[in-house]
C-alpha positions in Angstrom: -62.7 43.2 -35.4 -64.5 42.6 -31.9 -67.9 40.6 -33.2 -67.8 41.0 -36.2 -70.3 39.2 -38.1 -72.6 39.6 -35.4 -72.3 43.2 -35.2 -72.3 43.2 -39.2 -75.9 41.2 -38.9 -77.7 43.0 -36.3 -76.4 46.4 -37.4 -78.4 46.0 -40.8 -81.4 44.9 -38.7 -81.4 47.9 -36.6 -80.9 50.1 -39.9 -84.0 48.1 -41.4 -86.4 48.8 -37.9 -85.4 52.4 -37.3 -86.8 53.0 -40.6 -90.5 52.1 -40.0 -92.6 54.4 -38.9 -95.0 51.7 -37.8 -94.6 48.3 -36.6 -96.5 45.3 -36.1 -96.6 42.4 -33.5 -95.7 40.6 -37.2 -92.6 42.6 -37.9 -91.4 42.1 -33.9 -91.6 38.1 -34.0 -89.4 38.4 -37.7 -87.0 40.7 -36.6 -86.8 38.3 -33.4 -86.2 35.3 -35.2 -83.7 37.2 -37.2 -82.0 38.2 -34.1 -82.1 34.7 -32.4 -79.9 33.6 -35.8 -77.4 36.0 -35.9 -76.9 35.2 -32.2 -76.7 31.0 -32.8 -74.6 31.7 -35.8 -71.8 33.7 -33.2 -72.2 30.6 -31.2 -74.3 32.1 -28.3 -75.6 29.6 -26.0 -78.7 28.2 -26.8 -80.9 28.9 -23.7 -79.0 32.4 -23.6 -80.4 33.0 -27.1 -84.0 31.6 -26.2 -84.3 33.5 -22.9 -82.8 36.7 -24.7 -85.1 36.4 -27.4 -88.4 35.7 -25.0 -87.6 39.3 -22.7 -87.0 41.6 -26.4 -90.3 40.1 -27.9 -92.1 40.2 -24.3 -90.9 44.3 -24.0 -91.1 44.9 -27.8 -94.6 43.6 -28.7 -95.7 46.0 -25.5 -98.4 49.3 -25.8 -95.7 51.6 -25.8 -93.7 50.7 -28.6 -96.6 49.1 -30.9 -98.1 52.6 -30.2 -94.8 54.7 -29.8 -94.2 57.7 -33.0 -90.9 56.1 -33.4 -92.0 52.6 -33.0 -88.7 51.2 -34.9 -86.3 52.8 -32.9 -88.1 52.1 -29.8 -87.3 48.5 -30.7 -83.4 49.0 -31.4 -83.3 50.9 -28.0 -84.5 48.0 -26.2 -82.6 45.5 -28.0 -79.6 47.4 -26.7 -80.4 47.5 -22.9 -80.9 43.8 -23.0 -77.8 43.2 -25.1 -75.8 45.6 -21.7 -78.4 43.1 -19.5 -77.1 40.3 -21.0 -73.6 41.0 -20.4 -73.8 42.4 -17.1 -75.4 45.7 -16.7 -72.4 47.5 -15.0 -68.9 47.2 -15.3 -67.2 45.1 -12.4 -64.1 46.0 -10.8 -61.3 44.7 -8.8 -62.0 44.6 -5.2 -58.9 45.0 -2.8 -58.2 43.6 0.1 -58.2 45.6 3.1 -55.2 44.3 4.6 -52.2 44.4 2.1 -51.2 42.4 -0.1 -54.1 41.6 -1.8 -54.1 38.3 -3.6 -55.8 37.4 -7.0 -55.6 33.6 -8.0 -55.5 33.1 -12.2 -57.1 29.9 -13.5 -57.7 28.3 -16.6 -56.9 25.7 -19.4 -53.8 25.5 -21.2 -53.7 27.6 -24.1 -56.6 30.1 -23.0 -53.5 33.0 -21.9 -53.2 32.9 -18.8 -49.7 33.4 -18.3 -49.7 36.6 -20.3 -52.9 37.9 -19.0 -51.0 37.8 -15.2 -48.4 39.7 -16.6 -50.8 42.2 -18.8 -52.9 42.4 -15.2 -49.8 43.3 -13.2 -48.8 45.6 -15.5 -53.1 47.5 -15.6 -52.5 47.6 -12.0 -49.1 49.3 -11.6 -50.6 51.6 -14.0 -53.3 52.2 -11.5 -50.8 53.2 -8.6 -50.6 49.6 -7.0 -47.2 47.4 -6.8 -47.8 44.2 -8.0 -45.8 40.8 -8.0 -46.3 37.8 -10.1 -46.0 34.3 -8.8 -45.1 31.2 -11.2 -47.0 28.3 -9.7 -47.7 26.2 -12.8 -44.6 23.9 -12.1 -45.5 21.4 -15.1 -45.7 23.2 -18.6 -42.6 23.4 -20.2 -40.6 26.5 -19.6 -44.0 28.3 -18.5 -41.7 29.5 -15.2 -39.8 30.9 -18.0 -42.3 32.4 -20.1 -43.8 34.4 -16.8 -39.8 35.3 -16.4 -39.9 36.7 -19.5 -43.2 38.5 -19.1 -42.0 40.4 -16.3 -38.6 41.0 -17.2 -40.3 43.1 -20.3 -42.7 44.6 -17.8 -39.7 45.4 -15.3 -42.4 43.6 -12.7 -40.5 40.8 -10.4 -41.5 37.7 -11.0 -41.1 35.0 -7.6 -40.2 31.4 -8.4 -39.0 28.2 -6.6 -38.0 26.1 -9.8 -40.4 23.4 -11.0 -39.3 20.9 -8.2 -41.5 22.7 -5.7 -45.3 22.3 -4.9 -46.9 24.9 -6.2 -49.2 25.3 -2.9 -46.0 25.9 -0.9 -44.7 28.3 -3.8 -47.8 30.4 -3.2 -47.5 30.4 0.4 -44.2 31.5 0.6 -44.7 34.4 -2.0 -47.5 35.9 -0.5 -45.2 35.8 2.7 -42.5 37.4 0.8 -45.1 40.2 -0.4 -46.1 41.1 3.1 -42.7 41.2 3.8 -41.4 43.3 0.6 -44.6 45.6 0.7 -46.0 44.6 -2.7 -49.6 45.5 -2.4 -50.3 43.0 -5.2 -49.6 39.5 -5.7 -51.1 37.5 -8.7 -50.7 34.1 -8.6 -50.1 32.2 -12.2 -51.6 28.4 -11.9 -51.2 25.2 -13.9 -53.6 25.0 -16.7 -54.9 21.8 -18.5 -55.6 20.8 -21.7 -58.9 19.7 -20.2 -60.9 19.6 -16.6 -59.7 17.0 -14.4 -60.2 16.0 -10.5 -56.3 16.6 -10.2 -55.9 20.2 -11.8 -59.0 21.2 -10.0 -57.5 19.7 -6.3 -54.3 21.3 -6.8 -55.9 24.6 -7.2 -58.6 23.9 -4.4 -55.7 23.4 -2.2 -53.7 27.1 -3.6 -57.4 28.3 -2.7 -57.7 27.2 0.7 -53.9 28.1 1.5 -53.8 31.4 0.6 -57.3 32.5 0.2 -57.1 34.7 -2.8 -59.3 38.0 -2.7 -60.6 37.1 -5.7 -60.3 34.3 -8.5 -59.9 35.0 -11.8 -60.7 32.9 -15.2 -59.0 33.2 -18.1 -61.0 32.6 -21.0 -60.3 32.0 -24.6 -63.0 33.6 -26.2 -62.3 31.7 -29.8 -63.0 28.4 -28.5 -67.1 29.8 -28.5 -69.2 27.0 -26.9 -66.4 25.2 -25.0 -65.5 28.9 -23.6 -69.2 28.4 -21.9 -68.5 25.3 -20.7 -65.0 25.4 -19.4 -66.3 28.9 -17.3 -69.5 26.7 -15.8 -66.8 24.0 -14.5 -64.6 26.2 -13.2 -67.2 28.2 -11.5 -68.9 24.9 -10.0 -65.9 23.4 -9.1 -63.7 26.2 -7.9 -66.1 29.0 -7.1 -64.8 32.2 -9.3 -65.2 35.7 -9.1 -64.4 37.1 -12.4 -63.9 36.2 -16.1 -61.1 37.5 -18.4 -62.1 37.3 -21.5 -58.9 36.5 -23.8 -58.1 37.0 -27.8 -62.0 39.1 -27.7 -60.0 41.1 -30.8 -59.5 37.3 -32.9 -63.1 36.0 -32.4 -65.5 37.6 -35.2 -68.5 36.0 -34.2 -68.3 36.4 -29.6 -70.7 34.5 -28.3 -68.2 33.4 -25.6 -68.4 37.2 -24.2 -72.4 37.2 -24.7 -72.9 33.9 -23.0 -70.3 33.3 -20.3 -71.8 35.8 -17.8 -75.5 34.8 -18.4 -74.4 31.0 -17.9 -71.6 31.5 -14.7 -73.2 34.8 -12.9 -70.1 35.9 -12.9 -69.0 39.1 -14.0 -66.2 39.1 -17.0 -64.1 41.7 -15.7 -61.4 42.7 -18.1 -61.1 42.1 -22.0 -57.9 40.7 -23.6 -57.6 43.0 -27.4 -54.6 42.0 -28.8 -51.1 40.7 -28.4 -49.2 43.6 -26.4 -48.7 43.5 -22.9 -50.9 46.6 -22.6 -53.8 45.2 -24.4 -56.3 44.2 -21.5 -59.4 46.9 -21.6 -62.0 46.5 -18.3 -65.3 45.3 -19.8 -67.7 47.7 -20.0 -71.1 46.2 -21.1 -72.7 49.1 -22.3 -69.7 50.4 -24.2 -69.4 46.4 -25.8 -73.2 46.9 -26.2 -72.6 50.1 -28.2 -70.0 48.8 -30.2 -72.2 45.7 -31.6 -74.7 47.8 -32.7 -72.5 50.1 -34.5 -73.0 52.9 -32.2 -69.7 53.9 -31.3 -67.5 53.7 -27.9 -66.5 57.6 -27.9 -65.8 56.9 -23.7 -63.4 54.2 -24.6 -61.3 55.5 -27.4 -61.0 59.3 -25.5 -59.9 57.0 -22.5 -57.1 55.5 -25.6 -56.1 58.8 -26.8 -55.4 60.7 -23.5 -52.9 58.0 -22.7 -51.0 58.4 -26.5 -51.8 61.8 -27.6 -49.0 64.8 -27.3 -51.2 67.8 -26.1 -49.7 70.4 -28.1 -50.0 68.7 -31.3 -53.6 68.1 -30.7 -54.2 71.9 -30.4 -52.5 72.1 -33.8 -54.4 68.6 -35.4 -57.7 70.7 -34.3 -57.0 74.2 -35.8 -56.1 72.2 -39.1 -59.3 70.1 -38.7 -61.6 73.3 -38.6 -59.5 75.1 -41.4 -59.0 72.2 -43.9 -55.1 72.3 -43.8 -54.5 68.7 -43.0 -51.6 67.6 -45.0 -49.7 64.2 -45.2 -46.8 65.5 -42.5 -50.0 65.7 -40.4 -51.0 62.2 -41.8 -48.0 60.9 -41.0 -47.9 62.6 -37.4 -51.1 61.2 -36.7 -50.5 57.5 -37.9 -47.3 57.7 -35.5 -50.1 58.6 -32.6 -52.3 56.0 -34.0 -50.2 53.2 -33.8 -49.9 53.7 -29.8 -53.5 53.2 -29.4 -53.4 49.4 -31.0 -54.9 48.0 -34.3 -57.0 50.9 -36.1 -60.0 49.0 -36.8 -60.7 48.4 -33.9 -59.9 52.4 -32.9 -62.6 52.5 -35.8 -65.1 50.4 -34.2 -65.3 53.2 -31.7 -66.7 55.8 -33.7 -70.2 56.0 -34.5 -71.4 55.2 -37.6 -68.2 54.8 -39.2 -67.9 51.2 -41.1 -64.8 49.9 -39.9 -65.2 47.2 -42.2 -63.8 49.8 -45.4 -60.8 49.9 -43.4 -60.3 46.2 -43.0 -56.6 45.3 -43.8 -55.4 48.6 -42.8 -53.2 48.5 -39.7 -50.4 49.7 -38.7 -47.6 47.1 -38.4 -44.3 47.7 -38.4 -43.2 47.2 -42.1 -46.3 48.6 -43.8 -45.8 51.9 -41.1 -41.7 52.1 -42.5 -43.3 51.9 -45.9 -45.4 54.8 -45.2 -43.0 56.7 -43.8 -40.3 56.6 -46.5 -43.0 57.3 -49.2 -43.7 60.6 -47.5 -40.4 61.7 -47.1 -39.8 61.0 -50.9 -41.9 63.7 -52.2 -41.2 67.1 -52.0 -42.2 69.7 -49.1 -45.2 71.0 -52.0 -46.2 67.4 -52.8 -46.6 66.7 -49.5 -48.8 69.8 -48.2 -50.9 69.8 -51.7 -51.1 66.2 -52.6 -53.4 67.0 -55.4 -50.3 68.1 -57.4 -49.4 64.1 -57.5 -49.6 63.1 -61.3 -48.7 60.1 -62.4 -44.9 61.3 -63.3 -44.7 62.5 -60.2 -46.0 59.1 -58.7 -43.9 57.0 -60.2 -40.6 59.0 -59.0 -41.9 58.7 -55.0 -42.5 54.9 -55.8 -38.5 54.5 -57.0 -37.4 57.1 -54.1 -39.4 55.0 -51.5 -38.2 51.5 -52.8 -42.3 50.6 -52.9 -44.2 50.8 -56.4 -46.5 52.8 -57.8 -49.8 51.1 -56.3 -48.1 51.4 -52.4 -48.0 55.2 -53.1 -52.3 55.0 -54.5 -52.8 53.1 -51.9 -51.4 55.6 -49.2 -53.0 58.6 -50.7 -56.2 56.8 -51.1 -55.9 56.3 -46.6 -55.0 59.8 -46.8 -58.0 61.0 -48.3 -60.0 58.6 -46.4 -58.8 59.9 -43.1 -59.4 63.6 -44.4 -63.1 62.6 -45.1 -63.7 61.4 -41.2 -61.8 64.1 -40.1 -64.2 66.7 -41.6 -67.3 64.5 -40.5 -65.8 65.1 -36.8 -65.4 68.3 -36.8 -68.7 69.8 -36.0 -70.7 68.9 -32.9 -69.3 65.1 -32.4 -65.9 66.2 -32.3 -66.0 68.8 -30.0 -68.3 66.9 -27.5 -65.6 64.3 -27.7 -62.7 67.2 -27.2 -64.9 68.4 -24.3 -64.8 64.8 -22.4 -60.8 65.0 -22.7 -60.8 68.3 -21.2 -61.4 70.9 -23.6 -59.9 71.0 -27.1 -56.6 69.4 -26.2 -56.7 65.7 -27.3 -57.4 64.2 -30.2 -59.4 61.1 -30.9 
C-alpha cells in the first residue's frame, strides 16, 4: 500500500490529537517531534522534514488553535494542508503545444521505468482523445528498441524506430518530422537512461533538447530508491531543466518520502503517479487526494473516477437496491470481485475509503489464480448455499472444498471476505454512499 508505514504512524497521531479537548504549546512540540520521525523514518529529506516541521509548530502553537473548542482537530487540519503544501498544492497538468505535434521528452536512470511509463503515458493520452506516437531513442540498452516495440504493439500505439545504429538526436528529429507529417498530435520521446549521472548521458539528451525542443520534459522517478530518488530529480533538474516528475512503482514504496520530497527539493511539479504493473496504471497526482490518503481520510474523488471507467451501469442499479435491502449474496460477491479486479489491486481501492483500515485486507488481491479459485468454489455450492451462505456447515464445507479442488480453509477463507465485504457494504449505505453515488451521477455506479 501507497505510504504505508507513514500513513500507519501519523494516522494514530491524528487519532491521538483529535481526541483532546485542550492542548498545550507542550503537547504541539511532542506531537511535532513525533511527526518529524515518522517523516525521517519514510526517508523524507532532511531539510524538507525540518522546514515542514518549523511551518506546523509555527501555525499550530498559534491563538486560534491553542484557544480553538476543537483544538486537536484544528491541529490535524493543518497538518493536512501542509502535507497538500508540501507536495504541491494543486494538481499539474500536461500543457500542449499550440502547434501540433506536441513533444514530451522522457528522462531518467536505468531501471527507474521509463520505457513503460512512455508507453503507459501514450496510452493516458489516447484515452484523453489525443493520438500519440512513441519514439525509441535509447539506442544502447539491450533490446530496450524492443521492449518499447513490445509496449506499443500491446497498446496498438506505433512505435517509430531507426535500429540502434542511428544517433538518437537524428532519430528524434526525423520522428517528430514524421508526426507532423502523419498527424499524430503526440510524440513522446523514450531516451537512454544510466545506471548513474554522467557528462555524456546528460549531453546526449541536451543535444535531443535543443533539436527538438520538447513542450515539456518529463522525469521518471523510481520512488523505492527514497533519498537517491531526491537526488537523481535535483541533477536532472539542474542539469537538464525539467518540467515534471513521474513518480514510478509509488504502489511498492511503504514508506514515500521520494513523493513527499522530490517536489519541495526540484520545484517541480510531479505530475502523474506510476500504481502498479499494467499499462493502465499511471493516476495524475493529486496532492490533496495523496494528502487524504496518508492520513486515512479517504480518496472518494479518485476511486468514483476508478469505478466509472469498470462499472456496468445496470448492475450497479441492482448492487444498490441489494445494498439498501440486505440481499447481497455470493453471486453478487462474485459479480463484484469480477468488477473489482478492473479497478487494480484492492488495497489500494481500500485505501480510498475513509476510515476503512486497508491494512485488515492486506494479502487480499485479486490475481489471477486466487480469483479462478474463487470462482470455482462458488459455483460448487448449490443455488441456496450460495444466496444463504449461513446454511454452510461444516459437511457442507468440506463437499464445496472437494467440488472446487481447494480445501476446506480456501472455502473459510472466502466466506470470511464475503462477510467482510457485506460489513463495508452496509457501513456505505447511508449518507457516504449515496454522496458518492451522487458524484457518479446519481445512483448508477458503484464504488
Amino acid at each position: 500500500m501507497v505510504f504505508e508505514g507513514l500513513s500507519e504512524k501519523l494516522q494514530n497521531l491524528m487519532k491521538k490529537m483529535r481526541g483532546y479537548a485542550r492542548v498545550t504549546e507542550k503537547d504541539v512540540k511532542e506531537m511535532m517531534r513525533e511527526v518529524k520521525l515518522a517523516l525521517l523514518e519514510a526517508d523524507v529529506n532532511f531539510k524538507v522534514v525540518k522546514d515542514f516541521i518549523n511551518t506546523l509548530t509555527e501555525r499550530a502553537v498559534g491563538q486560534t488553535v491553542l484557544e480553538s473548542l476543537t483544538p486537536g482537530q484544528q491541529v490535524v487540519k493543518i497538518v493536512h494542508e501542509e502535507l497538500i503544501r508540501l507536495m504541491g498544492s494543486v494538481p499539474s497538468k500536461l500543457t500542449y503545444s499550440p502547434a501540433p505535434p506536441t513533444v514530451y521528452m522522457m528522462a531518467g536512470l536505468q531501471g527507474s521505468g521509463k520505457t513503460t511509463t512512455a508507453g503507459k503515458l501514450a496510452n493516458y493520452l489516447r484515452k484523453e482523445g489525443k493520438r500519440p506516437l512513441l519514439v525509441a531513442c535509447d539506442v544502447y540498452r539491450p533490446a530496450a528498441v524492443k521492449q518499447l516495440q513490445v509496449v506499443g504493439s500491446q497498446l496498438n500505439i506505433p512505435v517509430y524506430e531507426m535500429g540502434t545504429n542511428t544517433d538518437p538526436v537524428e532519430i528524434a528529429k526525423k520522428a517528430v518530422a514524421h508526426a507532423k507529417s502523419m498527424q499524430f498530435d503526440i510524440v513522446i520521446i523514450d531516451t537512454a537512461g544510466r545506471l548513474h549521472i554522467d557528462e555524456e548521458l546528460m549531453n546526449e539528451l541536451k543535444r535531443i533538447k535543443n533539436t527538438v525542443k520538447p513542450h515539456e520534459i518529463l522525469l521518471v522517478v523510481d520512488s523505492m530508491t527514497g533519498q537517491d530518488a531526491v537526488n537523481v530529480a535535483g541533477s536532472f533538474n539542474e542539469k537538464l531543466g525539467i518540467d515534471g516528475i513521474i513518480l514510478t512503482k509509488l504502489d511498492g514504496d511503504s514508506r514515500g518520502g521520494a513523493a513527499l520530497s522530490t517536489r519541495a527539493v526540484t520545484g517541480k511539479p510531479i505530475k502523474f503517479a506510476g500504481m502498479g504493473e499494467k499499462l493502465n496504471d499511471l493516476e495524475p497526482f493529486y496532492p490533496d487526494r495523496m494528502a487524504s490518503r496518508i492520513l486515512g481520510m479517504g480518496d472518494v474523488l479518485s476511486l468514483i473516477e476508478k469505478a466509472q471507467t469498470a462499472f456496468d451501469e445496470k448492475q450497479a442499479i441492482e448492487l444498490e437496491k441489494k445494498m439498501r435491502t440486505a440481499t447481497f449474496t455470493l453471486d453478487d460477491f462474485l459479480e463484484q470481485m469480477q468488477q473489482i479486479k478492473k479497478m487494480g489491486p484492492l488495497s489500494q481501492i481500500l485505501g480510498m475509503l475513509p476510515g476503512v483500515d486497508a491494512k485488515a485486507f492486506k494479502g487480499v488481491e485479486l490475481d489471477d489464480k486466487q480469483f479462478a479459485r474463487t470462482v470455482a468454489i462458488i459455483q460448487s455450492m448449490t443455488k441456496k448455499e450460495r444466496s444463504n451462505p449461513g446454511i454452510l456447515n461444516a459437511g457442507r464445507r468440506q463437499r464445496i472444498a472437494k467440488g472446487s479442488g481447494t480445501t476446506v480453509t480456501d472455502v473459510n477463507r472466502l466466506l470470511k471476505q464475503f462477510e467482510e465485504m457485506k460489513k463495508m457494504m452496509k457501513r456505505f449505505t447511508g449518507g457516504n454512499a449515496k454522496k458518492m453515488m451522487k458524484g457518479m451521477g446519481g445512483f448508477r455506479r458503484p464504488f
